[in-house]
N, C-alpha and C positions, 0 to 999 in steps of 0.2 A: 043967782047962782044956778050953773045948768044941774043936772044928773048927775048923783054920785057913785059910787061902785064900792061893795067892800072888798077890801085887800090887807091885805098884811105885810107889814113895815117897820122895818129897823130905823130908831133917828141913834145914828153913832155921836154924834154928839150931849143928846140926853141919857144916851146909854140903855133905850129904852127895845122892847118887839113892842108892837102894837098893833087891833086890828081896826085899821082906819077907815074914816072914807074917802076914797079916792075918785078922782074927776073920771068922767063916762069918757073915753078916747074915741074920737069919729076919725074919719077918711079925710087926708089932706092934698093927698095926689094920688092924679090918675093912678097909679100902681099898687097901690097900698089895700089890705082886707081887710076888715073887718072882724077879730073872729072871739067865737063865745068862748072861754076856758069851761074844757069838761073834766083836767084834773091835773095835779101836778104832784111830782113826785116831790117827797123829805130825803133830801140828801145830808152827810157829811159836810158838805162845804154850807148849805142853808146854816145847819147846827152853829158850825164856826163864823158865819156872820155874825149872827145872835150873840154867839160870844164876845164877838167885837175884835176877832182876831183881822179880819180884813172887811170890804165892801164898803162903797162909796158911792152916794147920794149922786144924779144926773145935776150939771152945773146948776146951782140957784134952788136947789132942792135940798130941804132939812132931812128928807126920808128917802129911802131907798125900799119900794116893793119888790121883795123876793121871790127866787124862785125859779129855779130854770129846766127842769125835766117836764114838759108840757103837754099837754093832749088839747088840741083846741079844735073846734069848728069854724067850716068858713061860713059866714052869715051875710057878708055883703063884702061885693066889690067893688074898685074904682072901675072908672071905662077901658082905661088901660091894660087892666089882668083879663090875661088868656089861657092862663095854666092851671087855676083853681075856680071855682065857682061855689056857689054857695048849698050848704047840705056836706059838701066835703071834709072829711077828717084830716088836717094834717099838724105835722109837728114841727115848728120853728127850729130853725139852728139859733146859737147862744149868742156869738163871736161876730163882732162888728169892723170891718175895717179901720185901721188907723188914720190920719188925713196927710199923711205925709206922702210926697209926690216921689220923695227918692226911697221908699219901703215897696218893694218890686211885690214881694208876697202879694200883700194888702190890694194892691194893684192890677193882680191878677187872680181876685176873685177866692184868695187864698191867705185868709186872715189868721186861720191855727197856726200858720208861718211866720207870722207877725215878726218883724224885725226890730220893732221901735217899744213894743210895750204900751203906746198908746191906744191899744186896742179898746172898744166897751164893751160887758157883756151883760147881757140881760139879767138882772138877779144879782148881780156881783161887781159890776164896775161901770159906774156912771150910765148906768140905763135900768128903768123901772123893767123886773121882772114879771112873770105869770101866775102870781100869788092874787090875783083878782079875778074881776066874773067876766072881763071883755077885755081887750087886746087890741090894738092897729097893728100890723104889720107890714114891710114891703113884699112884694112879691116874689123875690128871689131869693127871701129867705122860708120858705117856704116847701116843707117837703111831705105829700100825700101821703096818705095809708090809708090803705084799704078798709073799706068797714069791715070786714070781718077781723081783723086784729084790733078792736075797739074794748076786749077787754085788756090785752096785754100792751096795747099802742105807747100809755106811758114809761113802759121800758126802753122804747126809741134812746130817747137822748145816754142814759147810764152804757148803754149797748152799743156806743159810737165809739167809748173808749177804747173796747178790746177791737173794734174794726178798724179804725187808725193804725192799731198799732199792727195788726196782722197787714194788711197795706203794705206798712212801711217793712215787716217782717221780711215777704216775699219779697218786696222790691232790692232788698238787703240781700236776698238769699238766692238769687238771681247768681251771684261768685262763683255759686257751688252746682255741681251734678245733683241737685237736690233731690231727685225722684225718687224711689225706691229701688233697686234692681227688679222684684216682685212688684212693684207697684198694677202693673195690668192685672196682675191676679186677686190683688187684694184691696186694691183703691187705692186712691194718691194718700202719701204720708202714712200709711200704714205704720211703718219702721220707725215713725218719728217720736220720740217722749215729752210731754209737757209740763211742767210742774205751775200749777196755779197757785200763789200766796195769798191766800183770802179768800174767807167764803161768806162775803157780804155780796150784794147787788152785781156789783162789778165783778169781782171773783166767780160768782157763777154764772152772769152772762159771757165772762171770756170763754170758761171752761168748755162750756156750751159752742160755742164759735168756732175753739181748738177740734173738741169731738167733732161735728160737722164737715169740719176739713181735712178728718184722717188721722189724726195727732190722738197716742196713746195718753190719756190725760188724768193728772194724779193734783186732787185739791188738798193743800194741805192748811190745815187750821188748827186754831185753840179748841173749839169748841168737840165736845167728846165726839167720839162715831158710830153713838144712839143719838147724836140729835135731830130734829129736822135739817138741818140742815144738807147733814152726812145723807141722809133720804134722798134728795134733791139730789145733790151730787150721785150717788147711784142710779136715780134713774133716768138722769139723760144720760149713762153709760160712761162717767169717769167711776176712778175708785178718789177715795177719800181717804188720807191720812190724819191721823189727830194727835195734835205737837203734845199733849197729854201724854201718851204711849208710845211715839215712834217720835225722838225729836230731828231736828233735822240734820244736827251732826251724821246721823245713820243712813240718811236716805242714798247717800252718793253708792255706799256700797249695797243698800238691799235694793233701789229700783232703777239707782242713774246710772251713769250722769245723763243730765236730759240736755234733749237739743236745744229748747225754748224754755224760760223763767218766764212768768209773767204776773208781775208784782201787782196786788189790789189790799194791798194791805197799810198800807202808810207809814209801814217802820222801817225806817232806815239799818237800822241793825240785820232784823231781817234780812232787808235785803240785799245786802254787800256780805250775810252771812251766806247766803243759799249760793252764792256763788263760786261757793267748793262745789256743788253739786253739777254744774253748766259744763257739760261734754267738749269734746272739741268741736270749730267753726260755731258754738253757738251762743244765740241771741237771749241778752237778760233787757223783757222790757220794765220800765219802771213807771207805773202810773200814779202810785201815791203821792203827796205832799207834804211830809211831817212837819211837825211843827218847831220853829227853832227853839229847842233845846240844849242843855247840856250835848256836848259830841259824844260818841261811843266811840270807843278802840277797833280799829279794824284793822286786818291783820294785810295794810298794803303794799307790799313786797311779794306776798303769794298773790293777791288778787292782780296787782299789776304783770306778775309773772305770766301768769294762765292767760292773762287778755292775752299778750303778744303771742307765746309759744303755742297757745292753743286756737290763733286767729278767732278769738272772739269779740263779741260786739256788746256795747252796754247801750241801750237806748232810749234817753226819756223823750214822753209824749204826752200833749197835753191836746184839749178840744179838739173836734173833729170837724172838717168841712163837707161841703154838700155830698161827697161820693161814703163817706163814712156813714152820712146820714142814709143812704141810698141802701147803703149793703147793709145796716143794721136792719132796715124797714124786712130787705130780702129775709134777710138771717133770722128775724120772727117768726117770719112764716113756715121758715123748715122748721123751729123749733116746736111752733105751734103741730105741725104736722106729724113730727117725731115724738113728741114728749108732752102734749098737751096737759097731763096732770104735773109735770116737773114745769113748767114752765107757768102756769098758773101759781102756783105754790109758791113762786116767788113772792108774791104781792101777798104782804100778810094783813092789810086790811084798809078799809077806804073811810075814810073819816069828814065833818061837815067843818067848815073854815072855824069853827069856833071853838074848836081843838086844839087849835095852832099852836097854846103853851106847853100843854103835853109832849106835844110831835118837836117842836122844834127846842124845847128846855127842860125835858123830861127826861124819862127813859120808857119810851113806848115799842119796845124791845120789836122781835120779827125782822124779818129782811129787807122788805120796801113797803111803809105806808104812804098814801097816797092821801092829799085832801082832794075832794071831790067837790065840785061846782054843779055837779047834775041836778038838776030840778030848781034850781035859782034862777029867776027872770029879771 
């Protein structure tokens, strides 16, 4: 038996996590790397495997290693790669093409389009994820960072969602005279309101993305507006509202209506609620996932009213392709340049793979913990 690696591994069938050993992956074509994991993010959707709400084992395999917010190294290449070499930082996309010939997306290098569902993704659907100490990958999944973004590099992947969706925002917003009348004087989007639902990971990397672009940006949460969190949010320069004090029945008349919604929160009530607050011509993105539950009551007669009369747009968006991955990598860097102590303070702590039951069936509170592979050989 060759070299093992540890990883950690859901089998959905024993209903077990476990941290296993798993076979050393070498280079099998010219184009493929090689590379070390130096850390991966504990996400939401990691937790909900563990639960056994979804994720599924690559065909002939009882386990499925976790995992998909990654910081890896490159350590060796095939002959083939021309765009990485080894000592370099980069960070994998998730999102695998389908194999179907009539899924145009897929086909055009653009799988977060998927049309078939057949898709795999790393850590969640028929392909082992980055929850281990080494990695193969091809080459064109493949997207550099900088080593100076090597502390905050794992924010990559959570920070491709709000970039998608801003993408597809503009692309949307294209209809309209969008600019500001004052915009020369005071920067693009100036005029514009943002409302963020959620002040986890993604909630604050969007908010973060909105301020950077101009957009007057208001994070609204549970959590009170003494917490760290409400911190963060103040100091990359949004305000913070806390649904404790100000719920959001109120906000349409004290701050909105906003131009943009942009949902990190995963409740569906939430979100089909803030949508008295959505001004006219404007975009509600919806990035959460809830879980099928009982339905809530929504009140769709007004919400279906206000889309049409008030030409508004409801958007959902899921995983990001290469150009998300591209402007997330950009969009740390300003952050890191603007906000370097709000943009740290995201990552509340780095932890050794032997943690894993804590992190992923615990409650190891903070914003984004990270397991960390540094110093494993």
């Amino acid at each position: 038996m060759g070299k093992t690696l540890k990883a950690i591994a859901v089998r959905p069938a024993q209903r077990t996590v476990e941290l296993i050993e798993h076979p050393d992956p070498t280079i099998e074509t010219a184009t493929q790397a090689r590379l070390r994991v130096l850390e991966v993010g504990v996400c939401g959707t990691d937790r909900e495997i563990c639960n056994f709400d979804y994720g599924t084992p690559p065909p002939g395999s009882d386990h499925l290693v976790i995992g998909h917010e990654s910081l890896t190294e490159v350590v060796e290449v095939g002959p083939g790669v021309t765009s990485v070499q080894p000592g370099e930082l980069v960070v994998p996309t998730v999102r695998r093409p389908c194999p179907h010939a009539h899924c145009w997306p897929c086909r055009s290098g653009r799988p977060d389009f998927c049309r078939t569902g057949d898709i795999r993704e790393r850590g969640i659907k028929e392909a082992h994820g980055y929850m281990t100490e080494y990695v193969v990958e091809e080459e064109q999944y493949l997207n550099p960072v900088p080593r100076d973004l090597r502390e905050v590099a794992a924010l990559v992947e959570p920070l491709t969602i709000a970039e998608k969706s801003l993408l597809e925002l503009f692309d949307l917003q294209e209809r309209l005279p969008w600019a500001c009348p004052h915009a020369e004087a005071e920067g693009p989007g100036h005029c514009h309101k943002a409302l963020v639902l959620g002040a986890g990971p993604v909630g604050l990397l969007g908010a973060m993305a909105l301020v950077v672009r101009g957009f007057e940006t208001f994070v609204f949460s549970r959590d009170p507006g003494t917490s760290p969190k409400a911190g963060i949010a103040r100091g990359f320069g949004a305000k913070y509202v806390s649904a404790a004090t100000d719920p959001l029945e109120t906000l349409r008349g004290t701050i909105g209506p906003f131009d943009v919604i942009y949902e990190a929160a995963g409740s569906s009530r939430l979100a089909f609620d803030s949508l008295s607050t959505l001004g006219p011509n404007g975009v509600a993105i919806l990035t959460g996932v809830p879980g099928l539950h009982a339905g809530s009551q929504v009140d769709t007669d007004r919400v279906m009213r206000n889309l049409v009369l008030l030409n508004q747009i409801v958007l959902g968006t899921v995983n990001a392709g290469r150009d998300g991955f591209g402007a997330a990598i950009a969009d740390l860097a300003e952050f890191k340049r603007r906000w370097p102590a709000a943009l740290s303070g995201l990552i509340s702590g780095r932890h050794p793979i032997e943690s894993f039951r804590e992190l992923l069936l615990g409650q190891p509170g903070g914003i984004k913990n990270l397991i960390s592979f540094e110093g494993r050989k």
